[in-house]
N, C-alpha and C positions, 0 to 999 in steps of 0.2 A: 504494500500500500504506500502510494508516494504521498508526500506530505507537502505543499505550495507552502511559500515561504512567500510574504509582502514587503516591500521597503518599509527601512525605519521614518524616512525622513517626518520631521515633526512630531513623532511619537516621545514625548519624556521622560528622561533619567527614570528609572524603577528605586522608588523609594524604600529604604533601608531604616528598620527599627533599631536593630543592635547588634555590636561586635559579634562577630561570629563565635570567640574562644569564648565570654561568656553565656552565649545561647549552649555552646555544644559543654559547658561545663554547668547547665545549672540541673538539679535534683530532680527533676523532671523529666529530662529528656529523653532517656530509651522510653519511657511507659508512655510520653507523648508520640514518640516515629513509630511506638508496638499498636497504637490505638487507644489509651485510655486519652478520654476525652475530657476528664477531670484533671489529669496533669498536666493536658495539652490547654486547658484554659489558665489555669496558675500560672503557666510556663508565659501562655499570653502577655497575660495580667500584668506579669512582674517586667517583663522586657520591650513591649510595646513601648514607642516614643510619644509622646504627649506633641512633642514637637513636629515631627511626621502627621500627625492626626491632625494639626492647626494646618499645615502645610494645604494635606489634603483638602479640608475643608474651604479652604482659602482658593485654591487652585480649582476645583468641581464644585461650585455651589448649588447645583440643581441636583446633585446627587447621582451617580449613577448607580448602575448594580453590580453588586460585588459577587462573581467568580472564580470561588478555589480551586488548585490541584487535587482535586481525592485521588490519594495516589496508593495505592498497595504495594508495602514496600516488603522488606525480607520480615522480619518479626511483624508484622501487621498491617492494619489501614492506618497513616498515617492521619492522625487527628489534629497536626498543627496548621495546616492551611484553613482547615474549616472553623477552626477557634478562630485565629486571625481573623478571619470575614465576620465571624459569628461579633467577634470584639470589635470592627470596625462599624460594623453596620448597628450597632448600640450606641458608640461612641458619636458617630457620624447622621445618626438616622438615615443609615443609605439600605435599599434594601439587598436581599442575599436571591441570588437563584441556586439553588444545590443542584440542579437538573446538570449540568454538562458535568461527565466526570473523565476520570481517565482510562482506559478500555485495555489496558496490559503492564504488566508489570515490568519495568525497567531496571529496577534494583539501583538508582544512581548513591544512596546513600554511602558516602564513603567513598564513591567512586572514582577514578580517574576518567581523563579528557577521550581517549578511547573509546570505553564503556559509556560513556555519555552520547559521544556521536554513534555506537552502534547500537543502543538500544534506546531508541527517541521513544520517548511520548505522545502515545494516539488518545484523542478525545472522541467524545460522542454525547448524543444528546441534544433535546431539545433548545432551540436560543429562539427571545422572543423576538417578534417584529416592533419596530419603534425603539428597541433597547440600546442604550447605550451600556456597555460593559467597562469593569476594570478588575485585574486582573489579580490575582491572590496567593502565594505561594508561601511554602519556611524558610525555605532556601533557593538563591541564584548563586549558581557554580559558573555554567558559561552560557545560561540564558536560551538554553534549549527549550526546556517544557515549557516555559514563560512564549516564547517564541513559535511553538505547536501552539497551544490553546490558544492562543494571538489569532495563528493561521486559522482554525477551525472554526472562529467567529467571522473572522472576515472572510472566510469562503463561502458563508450563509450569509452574506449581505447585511451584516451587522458592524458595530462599531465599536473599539477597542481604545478607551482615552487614553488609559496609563495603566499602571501595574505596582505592587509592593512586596513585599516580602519579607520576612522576620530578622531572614540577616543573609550574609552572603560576601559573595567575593567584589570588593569595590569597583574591581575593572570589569566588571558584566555588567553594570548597570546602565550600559548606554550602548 
């Protein structure tokens, strides 16, 4: 299955909550990437930018709809992308679609630049008409899956404002 790929041009930096070593070192983290959904919201809770969230709201004031990776990783469903939305769309009053998810398992946690380009991320799922999307992930390594789910909206004649993620590599975010 080939996956179309859009220009970036005019699309925004992907916003960044928090250091990566502190995300991957707090108390939380395997039971948030295994699926507890309770750790993955603490995990939230506690690393989420306050700053990033004025950002956002300053930058989309009409709100779009927020778009996680549900992604199944090695130990489980990864429950930190859907916390993030679930915390921004409270934070934000923006609302959530859970409808588009990720359709195979890639295993990038931990992974090398290799593993990432051979085992991309396919979405699926309904996306509404009229909808404007933005885009929700834990982690940007080199802006793959960010990058798929991008493409799968915009090849359903939908629209893609920006994108965020919990933490990540500083040189993916553009």
């Amino acid at each position: 299955m080939r996956i179309d790929r859009y220009p970036w041009e005019g699309f925004p930096t992907v916003w960044l909550h928090a250091e990566e070593l502190g995300v991957k070192k707090h108390p939380d983290y395997a039971a948030a990437k295994a699926g507890d959904s309770d750790a993955a919201f603490r995990r939230v809770a506690a690393l989420a930018s306050d700053r990033v969230c004025s950002e956002l709201r300053t930058a989309f004031p009409t709100g779009p709809t927020l778009v996680s990776a549900h992604a199944v990783e090695r130990d489980g469903l990864n429950a930190i992308p859907e916390a993030l939305a679930e915390f921004l769309a409270e934070r934000l009053d923006w609302p959530v679609d859970p409808g588009v998810i990720q359709i195979n398992i890639v295993g990038h946690t931990g992974a090398d630049g290799f593993v990432r380009l051979a085992r991309q991320a396919r979405f699926d799922g309904p996306v509404e008409s009229q909808t404007e999307y933005f885009l929700v992930d834990d982690f940007i390594g080199q802006g793959g899956t960010l990058a798929n789910m991008r493409s799968f909206i915009l090849g359903r004649g939908r629209k893609v404002l920006g994108a965020t993620a919990l933490t990540g590599k500083p040189y993916s975010v553009r």
